[in-house]
N, C-alpha and C positions, 0 to 999 in steps of 0.2 A: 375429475380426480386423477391424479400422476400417479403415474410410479414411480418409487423409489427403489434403485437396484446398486451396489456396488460390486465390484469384482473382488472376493477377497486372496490373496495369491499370498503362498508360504512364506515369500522374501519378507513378507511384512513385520517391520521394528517393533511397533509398538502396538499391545496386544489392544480388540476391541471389545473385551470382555470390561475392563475396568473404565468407570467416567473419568479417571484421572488420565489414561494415556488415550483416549479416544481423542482421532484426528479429527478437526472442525466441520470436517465434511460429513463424518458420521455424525458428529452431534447435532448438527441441525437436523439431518434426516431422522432421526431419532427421535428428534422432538416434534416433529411433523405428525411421524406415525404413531407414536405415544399416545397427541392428543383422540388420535381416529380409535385409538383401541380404547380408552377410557371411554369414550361415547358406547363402542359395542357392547364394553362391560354393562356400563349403565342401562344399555336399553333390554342387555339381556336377566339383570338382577333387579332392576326399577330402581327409580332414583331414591326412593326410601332406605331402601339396601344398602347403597352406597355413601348415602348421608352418617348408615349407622356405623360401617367399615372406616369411618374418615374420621368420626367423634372417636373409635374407639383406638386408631392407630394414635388421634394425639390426648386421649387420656391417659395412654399407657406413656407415650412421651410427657406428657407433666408429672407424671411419678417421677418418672425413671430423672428426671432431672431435680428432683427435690431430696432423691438419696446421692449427697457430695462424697459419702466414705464408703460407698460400695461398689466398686467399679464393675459388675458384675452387673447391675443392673443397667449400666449405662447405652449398653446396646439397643435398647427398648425406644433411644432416641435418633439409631438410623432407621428407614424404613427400606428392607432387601425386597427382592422380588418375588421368592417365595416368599418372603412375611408376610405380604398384603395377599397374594394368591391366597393365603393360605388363612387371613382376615375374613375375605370374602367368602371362603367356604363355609367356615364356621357360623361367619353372622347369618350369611342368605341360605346356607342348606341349599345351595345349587353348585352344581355339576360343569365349572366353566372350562374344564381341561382343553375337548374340543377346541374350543374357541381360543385358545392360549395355545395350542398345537399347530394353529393355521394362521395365524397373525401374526405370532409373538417367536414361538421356535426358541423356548430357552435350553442352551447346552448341557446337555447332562453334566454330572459330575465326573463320568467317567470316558465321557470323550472331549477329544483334544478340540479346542479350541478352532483350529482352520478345517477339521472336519464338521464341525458345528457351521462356520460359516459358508462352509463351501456348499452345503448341503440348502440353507437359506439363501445362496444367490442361484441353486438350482429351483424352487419351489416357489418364493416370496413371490412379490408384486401385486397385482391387486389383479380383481375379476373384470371381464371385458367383457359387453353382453350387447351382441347386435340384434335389433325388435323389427319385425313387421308384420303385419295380421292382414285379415281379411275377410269379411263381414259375408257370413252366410244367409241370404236373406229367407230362404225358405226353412231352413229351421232354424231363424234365429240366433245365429248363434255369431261368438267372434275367434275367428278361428286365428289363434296367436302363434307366430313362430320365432321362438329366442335360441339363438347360437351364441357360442363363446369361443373367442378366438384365447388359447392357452400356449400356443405355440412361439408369440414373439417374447422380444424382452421385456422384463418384468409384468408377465401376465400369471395368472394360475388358473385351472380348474377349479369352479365351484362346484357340489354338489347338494342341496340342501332343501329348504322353503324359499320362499320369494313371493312377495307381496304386490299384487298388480292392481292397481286403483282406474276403474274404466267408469268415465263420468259419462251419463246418458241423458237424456231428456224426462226420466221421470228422476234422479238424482244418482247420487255417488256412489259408489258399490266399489266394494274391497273384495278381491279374491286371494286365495294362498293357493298358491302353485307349488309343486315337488321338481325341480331339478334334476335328473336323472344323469345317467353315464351317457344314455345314447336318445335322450326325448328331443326332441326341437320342436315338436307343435303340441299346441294345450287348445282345445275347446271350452269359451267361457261361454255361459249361458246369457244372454242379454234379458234385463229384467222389465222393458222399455220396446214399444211398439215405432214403427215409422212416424217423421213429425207432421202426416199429413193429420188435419183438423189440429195439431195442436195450438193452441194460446192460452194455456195458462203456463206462470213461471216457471224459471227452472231452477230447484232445491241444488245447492252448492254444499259442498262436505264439512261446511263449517256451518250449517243450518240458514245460511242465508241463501232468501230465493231473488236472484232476477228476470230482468224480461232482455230474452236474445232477440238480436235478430238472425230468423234460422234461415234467409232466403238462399245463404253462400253452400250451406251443407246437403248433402246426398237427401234427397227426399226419400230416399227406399232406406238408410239408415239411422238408428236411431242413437249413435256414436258424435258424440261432443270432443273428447279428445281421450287418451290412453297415457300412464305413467306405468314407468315399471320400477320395482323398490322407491318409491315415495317419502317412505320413512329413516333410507338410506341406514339401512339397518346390516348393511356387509359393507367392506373398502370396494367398490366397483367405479365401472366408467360405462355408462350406458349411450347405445346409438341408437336410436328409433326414429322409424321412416313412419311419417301419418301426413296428411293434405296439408295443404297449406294453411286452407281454412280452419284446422283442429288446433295448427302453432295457434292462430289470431285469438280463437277463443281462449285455449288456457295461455296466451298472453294478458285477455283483456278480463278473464271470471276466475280463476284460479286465484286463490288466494295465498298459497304459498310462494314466499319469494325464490325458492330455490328451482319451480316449478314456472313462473316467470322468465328467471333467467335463462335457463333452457329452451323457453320459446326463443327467446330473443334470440339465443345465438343460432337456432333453425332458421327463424325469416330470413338470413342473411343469403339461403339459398335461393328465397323465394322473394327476388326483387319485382313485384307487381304495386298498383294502387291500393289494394287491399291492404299489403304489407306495410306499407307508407302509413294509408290511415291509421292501420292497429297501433304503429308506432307514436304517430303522434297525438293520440287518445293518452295512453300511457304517460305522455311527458305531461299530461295537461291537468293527469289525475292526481292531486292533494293528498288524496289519502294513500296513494302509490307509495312506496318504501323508496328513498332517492337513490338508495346504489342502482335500483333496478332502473331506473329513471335515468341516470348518468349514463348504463349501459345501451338505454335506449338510442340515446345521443349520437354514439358509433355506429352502434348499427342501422340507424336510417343515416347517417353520411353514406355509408358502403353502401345502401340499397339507393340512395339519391345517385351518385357515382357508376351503378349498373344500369339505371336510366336516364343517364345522362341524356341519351339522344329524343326520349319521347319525356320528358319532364317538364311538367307545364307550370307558371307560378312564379313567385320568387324564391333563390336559394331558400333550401333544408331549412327550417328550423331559424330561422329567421323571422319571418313574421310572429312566431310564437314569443321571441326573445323581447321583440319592440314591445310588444302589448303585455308583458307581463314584466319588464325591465327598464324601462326607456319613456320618455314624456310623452304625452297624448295628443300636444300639441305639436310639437317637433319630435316625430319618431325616430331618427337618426342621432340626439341625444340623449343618452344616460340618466337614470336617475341618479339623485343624490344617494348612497352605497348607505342600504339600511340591513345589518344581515343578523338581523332578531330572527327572523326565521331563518333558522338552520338549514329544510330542507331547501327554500330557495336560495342559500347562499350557495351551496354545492353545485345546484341546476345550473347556477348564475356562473359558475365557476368553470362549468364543464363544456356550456352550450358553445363558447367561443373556439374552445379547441378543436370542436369537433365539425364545425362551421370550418376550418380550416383545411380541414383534410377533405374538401369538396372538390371535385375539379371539372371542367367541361370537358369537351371534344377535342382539344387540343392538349389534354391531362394535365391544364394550369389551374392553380384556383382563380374562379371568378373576381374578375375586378371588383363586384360589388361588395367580395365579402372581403376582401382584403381592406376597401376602405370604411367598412363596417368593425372591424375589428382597429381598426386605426382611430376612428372617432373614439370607441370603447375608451381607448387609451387616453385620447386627448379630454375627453368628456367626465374621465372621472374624477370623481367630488369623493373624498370624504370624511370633509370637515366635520360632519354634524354625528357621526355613527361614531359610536361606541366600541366598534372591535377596530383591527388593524386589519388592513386591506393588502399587507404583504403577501399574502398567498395567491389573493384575485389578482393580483398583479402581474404577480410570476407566471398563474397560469395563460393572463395573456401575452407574456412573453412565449410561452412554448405556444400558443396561437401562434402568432406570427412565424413561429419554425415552421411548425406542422404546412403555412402555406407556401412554405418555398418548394420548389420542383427541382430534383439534380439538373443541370444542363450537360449536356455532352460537350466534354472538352476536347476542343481542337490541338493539336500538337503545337509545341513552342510559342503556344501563345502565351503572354502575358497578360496576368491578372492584374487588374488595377481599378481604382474607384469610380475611374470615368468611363471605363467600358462597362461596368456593370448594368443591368435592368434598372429600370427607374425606379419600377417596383421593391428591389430590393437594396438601392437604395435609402429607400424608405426607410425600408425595413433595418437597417445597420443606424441608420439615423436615430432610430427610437429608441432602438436597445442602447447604441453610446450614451442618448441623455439618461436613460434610466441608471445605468453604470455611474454616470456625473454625480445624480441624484441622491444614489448609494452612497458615495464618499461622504457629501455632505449632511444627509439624513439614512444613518443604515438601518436597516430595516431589522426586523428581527431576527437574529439568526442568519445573516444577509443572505435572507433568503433570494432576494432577485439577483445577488452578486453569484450564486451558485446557480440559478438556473441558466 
């Protein structure tokens, strides 16, 4: 999660109390944070509360707009900031000030406007919470230490509760932690012995049980992986250090997608075969959510890329692509473009770009996959499908970007079409017919004429 921060300084025209003169830069970030503080409100009044605050702000608006000759009522059909605060009090009988004190910052009525904001680019930003623990084995315990960094731009002090979700070998277990002025370590009690003799499943926080394999993880621990706020229940940005082996598992048994992605962008430190495999598990899983999947994609290119030199096989994500995209008979041919399923049109969509940004020991991409993304091109059909393949198209145009390399340019040379790489040759080659192609058949939106 970002920060969003402006500087607001006196000289400024136009004021940013009002949405009519607010500059475009505040209005997006505005709408950004909006959506983060409706969620807080929600999770702090439950979503019942807030269904009844929303029927009652537009019951009052279908009144108020069915009296034409009393202009007096017509207000009831803006909705101000106090009115809804003041909605919500009413309906839920909760106390949200706090919460509207530390997110929100609305200006009094009796202070000036740049002291208002000045005072919001001192405070605002969001919470920063760096995690690392460390497993007491003799009493059990996990001994957690979270720091917050308050000091850079757009960061703030939290002070509060915080929900730690520590998943172990006998299942899922939620703790509330207090935040203090000056705490940084918290002892959680582990509820779950070492996985020596274990083999029966292991209960997941959504009641499903599987079966690990626990060979990768610390035999004296009884520690599966560690999240901290889960439920993302404050504006934060959280950094936590845990093995490698902990990303793999809540990559591969965590059923939250948000908790997913988070692995995914840890492996990226941790370029091993372990890393590789968990990734390419994930790409293979159906019932996997494809954003996560798409993300996977990048992040084993970056981990293939950090092992370039001990990297056994064929290019990344390759062989996954023949066998699930491409003839059985001739694997270097495309199938006819069927994209009923949605999630593999996305995979189908992504896998090539991300094949592209591979490179060997020389930091070029492989020949193989350059003419693997070339056949893509040549090979595709799709006479017989139902959608338009504009998009798959384009994204194998930005394939073919992704595998060009900058060269170092020589002084006073001239660039010309005969000294170019052959390679990219090619490559100028496909894109001009696709441009031809354009003219006579545009595509929708011309989308490939843009990309």
């Amino acid at each position: 999660m970002m920060g969003f921060f402006f500087s607001p300084t006196p000289h400024l025209h136009f004021s940013i109390k009002h949405p009519h003169t607010l500059s475009w830069e505040y209005y997006k970030m505005f709408q950004c944070k909006a959506h983060l503080v409706m969620r807080l409100i929600e999770n702090r009044i439950s979503m019942e509360f807030m269904l009844q605050v929303f029927n009652k702000l537009l019951s009052l608006a279908s009144t108020a707009s069915s009296q034409k000759y009393q202009s007096h009522m017509w207000s009831q059909m803006l909705v101000s900031t106090s009115g809804f605060l003041k909605s919500i009090s009413n309906v839920s009988g909760k106390d949200i000030g706090p919460l509207i004190k530390q997110w929100v910052y609305p200006p009094p009525a009796s202070q000036p406007i740049i002291a208002w904001a000045q005072k919001a680019w001192d405070q605002s930003g969001v919470v920063k919470f760096f995690g690392s623990f460390a497993f007491n084995r003799k009493r059990n315990v996990l001994e957690l230490e979270i720091r917050q960094d308050y000091t850079s731009a757009g960061t703030q002090k939290y002070v509060g509760p915080i929900k730690v979700t520590v998943q172990e070998l006998d299942g899922s277990f939620n703790h509330t932690l207090q935040i203090e002025e000056n705490s940084l370590k918290h002892d959680i009690p582990c509820h779950s012995k070492s996985r020596r003799n274990k083999k029966k499943k292991i209960p997941l926080m959504n009641g499903e049980e599987v079966d690990m394999d626990l060979s990768a993880m610390d035999a004296d621990s009884p520690l599966l992986w560690i999240r901290i706020d889960p439920d993302m229940s404050i504006l934060r940005k959280v950094e936590f250090e845990q093995a490698d082996f902990m990303w793999q598992y809540q990559l591969r048994y965590e059923r939250d997608v948000v908790a997913q992605e988070e692995a995914i962008s840890a492996l990226e430190k941790f370029p091993t075969p372990a890393s590789r495999l968990a990734l390419t598990d994930i790409l293979e899983q159906e019932q996997c959510f494809y954003k996560v999947r798409m993300q996977a994609c990048f992040c084993l290119a970056k981990i293939a890329n950090s092992m370039v030199s001990t990297w056994t096989g064929p290019p990344a994500m390759k062989s996954l692509f023949t066998r699930m995209f491409c003839c059985k008979s001739c694997p270097n041919i495309v199938k006819t473009n069927n994209f009923i399923n949605f999630q593999s049109y996305f995979l189908q969509k992504t896998m090539p770009v991300a094949m592209a940004l591979l490179r060997d020991v020389q930091n070029l991409c492989p020949k193989e996959v350059l003419n693997f993304i070339l056949d893509l091109i040549k090979y595709n059909d799709n006479r017989k499908n139902k959608f338009s393949d504009n998009y798959y198209r384009a994204e194998l145009i930005d394939a073919l970007t992704n595998s060009l390399t900058p060269a170092i340019s020589i002084s006073n040379e001239i660039r010309t079409v005969d000294n170019l790489n052959s390679d990219v040759r090619l490559i100028l080659e496909e894109i001009t017919r696709f441009l031809n192609m354009e003219k006579l058949l545009p595509s929708y939106r011309n989308t490939i004429t843009v990309r």
